[in-house]
C-alpha positions in Angstrom: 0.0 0.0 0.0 1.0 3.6 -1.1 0.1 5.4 1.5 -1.0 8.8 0.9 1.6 10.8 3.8 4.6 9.2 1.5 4.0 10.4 -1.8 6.4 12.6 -2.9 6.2 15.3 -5.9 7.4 13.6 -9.4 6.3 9.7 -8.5 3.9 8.2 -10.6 1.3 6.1 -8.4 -0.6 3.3 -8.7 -3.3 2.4 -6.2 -6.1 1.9 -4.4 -7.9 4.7 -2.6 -11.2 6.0 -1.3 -12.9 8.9 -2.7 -14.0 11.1 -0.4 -15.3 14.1 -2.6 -16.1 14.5 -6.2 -17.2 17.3 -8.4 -17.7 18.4 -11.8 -16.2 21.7 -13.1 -14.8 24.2 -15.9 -11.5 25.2 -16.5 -10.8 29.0 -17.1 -11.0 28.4 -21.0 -14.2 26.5 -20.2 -12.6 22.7 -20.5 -14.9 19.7 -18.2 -12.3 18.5 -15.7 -13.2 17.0 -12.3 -11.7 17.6 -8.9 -11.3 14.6 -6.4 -10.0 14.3 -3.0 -8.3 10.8 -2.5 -8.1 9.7 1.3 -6.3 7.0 3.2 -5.6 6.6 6.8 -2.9 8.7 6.8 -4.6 11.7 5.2 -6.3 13.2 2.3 -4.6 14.6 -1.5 -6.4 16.9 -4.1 -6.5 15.4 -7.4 -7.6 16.2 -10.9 -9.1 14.2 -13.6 -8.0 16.5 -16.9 -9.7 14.8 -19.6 -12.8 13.0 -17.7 -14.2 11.3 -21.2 -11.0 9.7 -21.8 -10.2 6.0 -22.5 -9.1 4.7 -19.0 -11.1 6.7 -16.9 -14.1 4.6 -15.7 -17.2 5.8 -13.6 -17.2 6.2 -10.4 -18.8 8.5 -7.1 -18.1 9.8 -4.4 -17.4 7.0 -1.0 -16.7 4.7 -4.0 -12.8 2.9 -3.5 -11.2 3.4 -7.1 -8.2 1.9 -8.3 -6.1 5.3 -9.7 -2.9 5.6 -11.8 -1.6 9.1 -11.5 1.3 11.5 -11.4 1.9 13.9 -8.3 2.9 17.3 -8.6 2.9 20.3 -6.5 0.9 23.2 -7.0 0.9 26.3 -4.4 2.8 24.1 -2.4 0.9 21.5 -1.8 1.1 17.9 -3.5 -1.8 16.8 -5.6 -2.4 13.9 -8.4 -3.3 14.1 -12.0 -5.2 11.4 -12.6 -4.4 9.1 -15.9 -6.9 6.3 -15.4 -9.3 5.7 -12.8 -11.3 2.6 -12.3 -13.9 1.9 -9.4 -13.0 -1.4 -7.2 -14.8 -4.0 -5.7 -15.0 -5.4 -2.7 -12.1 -7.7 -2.0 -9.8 -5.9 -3.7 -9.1 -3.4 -0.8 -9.0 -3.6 3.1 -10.7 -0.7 4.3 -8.9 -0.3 7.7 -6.2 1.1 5.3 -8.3 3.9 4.2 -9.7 5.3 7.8 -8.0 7.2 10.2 -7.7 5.1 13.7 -6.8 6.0 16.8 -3.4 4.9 17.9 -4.4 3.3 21.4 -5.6 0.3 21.3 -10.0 0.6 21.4 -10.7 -3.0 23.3 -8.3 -1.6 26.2 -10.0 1.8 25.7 -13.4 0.6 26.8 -12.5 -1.5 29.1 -11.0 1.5 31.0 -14.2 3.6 30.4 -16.2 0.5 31.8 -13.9 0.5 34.7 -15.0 4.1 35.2 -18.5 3.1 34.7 -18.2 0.2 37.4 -16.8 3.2 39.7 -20.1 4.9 40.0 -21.5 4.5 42.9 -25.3 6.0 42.6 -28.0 3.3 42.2 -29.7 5.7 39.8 -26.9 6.8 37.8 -24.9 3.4 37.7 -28.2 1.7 36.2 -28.4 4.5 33.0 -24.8 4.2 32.6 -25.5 0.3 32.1 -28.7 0.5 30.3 -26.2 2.4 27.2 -22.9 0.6 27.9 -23.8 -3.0 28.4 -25.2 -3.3 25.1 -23.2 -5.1 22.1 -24.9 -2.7 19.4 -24.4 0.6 21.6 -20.8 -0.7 22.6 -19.8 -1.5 18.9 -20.9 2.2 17.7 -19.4 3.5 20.4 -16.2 1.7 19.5 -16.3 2.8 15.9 -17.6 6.5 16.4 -15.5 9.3 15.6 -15.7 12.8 18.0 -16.1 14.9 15.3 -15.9 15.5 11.2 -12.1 16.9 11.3 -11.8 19.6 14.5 -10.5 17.0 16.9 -9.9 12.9 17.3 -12.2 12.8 13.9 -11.0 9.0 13.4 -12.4 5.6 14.3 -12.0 5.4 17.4 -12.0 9.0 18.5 -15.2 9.5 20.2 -14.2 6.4 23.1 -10.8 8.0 23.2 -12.0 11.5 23.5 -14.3 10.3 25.9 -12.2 8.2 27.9 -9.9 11.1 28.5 -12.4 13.8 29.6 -13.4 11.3 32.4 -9.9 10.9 32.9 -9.6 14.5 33.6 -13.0 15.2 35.2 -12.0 11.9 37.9 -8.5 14.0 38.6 -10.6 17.0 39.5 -12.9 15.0 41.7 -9.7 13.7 43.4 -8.2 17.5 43.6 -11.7 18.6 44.5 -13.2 16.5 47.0 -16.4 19.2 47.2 -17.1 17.8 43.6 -20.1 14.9 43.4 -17.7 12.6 41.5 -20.4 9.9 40.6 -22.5 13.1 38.8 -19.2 14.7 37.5 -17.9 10.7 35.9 -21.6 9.9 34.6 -21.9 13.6 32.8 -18.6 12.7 31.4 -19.1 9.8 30.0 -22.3 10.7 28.2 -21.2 14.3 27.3 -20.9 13.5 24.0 -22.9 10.6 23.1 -25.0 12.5 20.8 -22.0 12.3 18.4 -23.0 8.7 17.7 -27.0 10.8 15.8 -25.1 13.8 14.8 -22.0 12.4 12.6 -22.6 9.6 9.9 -20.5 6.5 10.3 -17.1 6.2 8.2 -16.1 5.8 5.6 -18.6 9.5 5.0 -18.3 10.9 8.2 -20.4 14.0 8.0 -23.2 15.9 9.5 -26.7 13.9 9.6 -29.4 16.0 8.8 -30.0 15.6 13.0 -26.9 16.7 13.2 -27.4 20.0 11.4 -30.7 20.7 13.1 -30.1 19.8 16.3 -26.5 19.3 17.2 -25.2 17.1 19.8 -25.4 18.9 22.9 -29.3 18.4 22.2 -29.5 14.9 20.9 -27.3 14.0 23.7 -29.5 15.5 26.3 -33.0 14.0 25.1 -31.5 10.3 24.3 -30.2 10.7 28.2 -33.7 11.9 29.1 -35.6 9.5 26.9 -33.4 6.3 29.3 -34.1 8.2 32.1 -37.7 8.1 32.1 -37.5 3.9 31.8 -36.2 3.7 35.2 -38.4 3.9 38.2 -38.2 6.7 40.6 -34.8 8.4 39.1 -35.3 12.1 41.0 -35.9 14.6 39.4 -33.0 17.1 40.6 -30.7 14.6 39.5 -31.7 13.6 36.0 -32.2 17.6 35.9 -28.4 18.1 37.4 -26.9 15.6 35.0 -28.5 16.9 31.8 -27.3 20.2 32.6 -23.6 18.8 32.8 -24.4 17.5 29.4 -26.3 21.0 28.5 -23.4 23.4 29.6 -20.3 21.1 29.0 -18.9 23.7 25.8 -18.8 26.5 28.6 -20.0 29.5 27.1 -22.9 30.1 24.7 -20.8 31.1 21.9 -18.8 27.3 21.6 -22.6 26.1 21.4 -23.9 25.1 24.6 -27.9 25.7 25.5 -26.8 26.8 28.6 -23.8 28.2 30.5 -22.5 25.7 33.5 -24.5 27.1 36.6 -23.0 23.8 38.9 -19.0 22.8 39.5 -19.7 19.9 38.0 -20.7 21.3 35.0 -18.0 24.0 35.3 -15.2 20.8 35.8 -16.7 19.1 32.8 -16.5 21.6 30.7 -12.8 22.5 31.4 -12.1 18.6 31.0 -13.5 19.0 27.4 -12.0 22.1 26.0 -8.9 20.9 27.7 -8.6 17.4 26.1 -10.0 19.0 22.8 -7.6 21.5 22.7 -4.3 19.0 23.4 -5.6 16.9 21.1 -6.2 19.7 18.7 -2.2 20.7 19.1 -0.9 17.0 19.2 -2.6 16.9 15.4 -1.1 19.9 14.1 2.4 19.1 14.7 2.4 15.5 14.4 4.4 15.5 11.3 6.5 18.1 12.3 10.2 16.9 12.8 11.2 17.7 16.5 13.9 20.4 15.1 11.7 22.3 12.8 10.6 25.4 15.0 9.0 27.0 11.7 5.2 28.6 13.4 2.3 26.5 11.6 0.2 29.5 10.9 -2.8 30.0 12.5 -5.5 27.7 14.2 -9.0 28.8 14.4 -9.6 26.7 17.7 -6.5 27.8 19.6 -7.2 31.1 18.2 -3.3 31.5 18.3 -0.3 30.3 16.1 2.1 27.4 17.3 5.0 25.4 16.4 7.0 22.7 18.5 8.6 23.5 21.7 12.7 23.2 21.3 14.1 19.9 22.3 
């Protein structure tokens, strides 16, 4: 497998890879040519189909695997193909974990670490919606596969357990720095912060906003599925299924990032800090992950750190 993050300008390439994005356009001088983005699990690369009607270059869509022969070249510094021949693949002839992003830690040992955390609660209430979601095989397999968002942060397979996984991480340290915190409340909010990912984003290999997703978001899907469980068990007070949705309500902090509401309890207040902080470090870790450790050159600037950044000297 050529993978797409060792492709280098003048190579001619042939391979297997997954469209994610295909359009029709014009040329300046008004010439049909099409633009494609190619993906693998190591990224994405613009390419161009010149002569669309030409012998070689078979039909094909969008989320369709396609078997390309192509030269790379660079254009305003940035590598893309010209495609040469195209033809769309079948089954069998590819292995699609090469052509999602995953997360690098291991997702069995993921989950069992957020089950651990799960196991921790100790709240009757709370402990019995936790395993309502988590002890099921379908739920747990989404779960697994999920991603935590479309590209911002941990937007792989994988991402939404490890996202989640670390913000209860983080909001179980404040607990233990905090002993004023309810910790059971705090974990539970935690672990369900984001579970409206699973309605809002479609499932690889497209990975995009549901029509949900765009109406909605998943601050609110999150808080009515959590509402919708609640009701099915008997006597769950009201204060706390009201306490816990507000966790789930407020956890982006301030109106602005998206949240109904703004945290009005410290458990809401800790979760929220657990999120932006993971997103944010995961956010950073992205950007310079294929920056060599002596190249202090600044990235240019990131609309979620609001700041520019490069790599700290070694």
């Amino acid at each position: 497998m050529k993978y797409i993050e060792t492709l280098r300008e003048g190579e001619r390439v042939t391979e297997v890879y997954l469209v994610k994005y295909k359009q029709a356009a014009l040329t300046k001088a008004g010439k049909p040519y099409d633009n494609v983005l190619l993906q693998d699990k190591t990224g994405t690369l613009d390419a161009k189909i010149w002569d669309p009607g030409s012998v070689g270059i078979d039909e094909f869509d969008a989320m369709d695997y396609i078997a390309v022969t192509g030269d790379v070249t660079c254009f305003q510094g940035n590598l893309q193909m010209s495609i040469k021949r195209a033809r769309k693949v079948d089954e069998g002839e590819y292995d699609p974990k090469d052509y999602l992003p995953v997360s690098q830690r291991d997702i069995g040992e993921m989950y069992t670490e957020l089950m651990g955390y799960i196991n921790s609660v100790k709240n009757p209430y709370l402990s019995q919606l936790l395993h309502n979601f988590f002890d099921k095989a379908d739920f747990e397999k989404r779960f697994k596969f999920h991603s935590a968002a479309k590209s911002v942060h941990h937007g792989f397979v994988g991402g939404l357990l490890e996202h989640t996984v670390s913000v209860t991480r983080n909001c179980d340290f404040f607990a233990k720095c905090y002993p004023f915190l309810n910790r059971d409340l705090l974990l539970t909010a935690a672990i369900f912060h984001d579970v409206g990912k699973l309605c809002e984003l479609s499932t690889f290999p497209e990975n995009d906003y549901t029509d949900a997703g765009q109406l909605l978001g998943h601050i609110v899907i999150g808080t009515e599925w959590v509402g919708d469980e609640i009701r099915k068990i008997p006597n769950f007070p009201v204060v706390l299924a009201n306490e816990l949705k507000h966790c789930i309500l407020a956890h982006h902090g301030e109106l602005e990032y998206g949240s109904p509401k703004k945290p009005a309890l410290a458990e809401a207040l800790a979760l929220s800090f657990a999120d932006n902080l993971d997103a944010k470090m995961e956010t950073v870790k992205e950007l310079l992950a294929n920056v060599p450790d002596n190249n202090l050159e600044w990235q240019g600037f990131n609309r979620l750190l609001d700041s520019n950044f490069r790599k700290t000297s070694v």
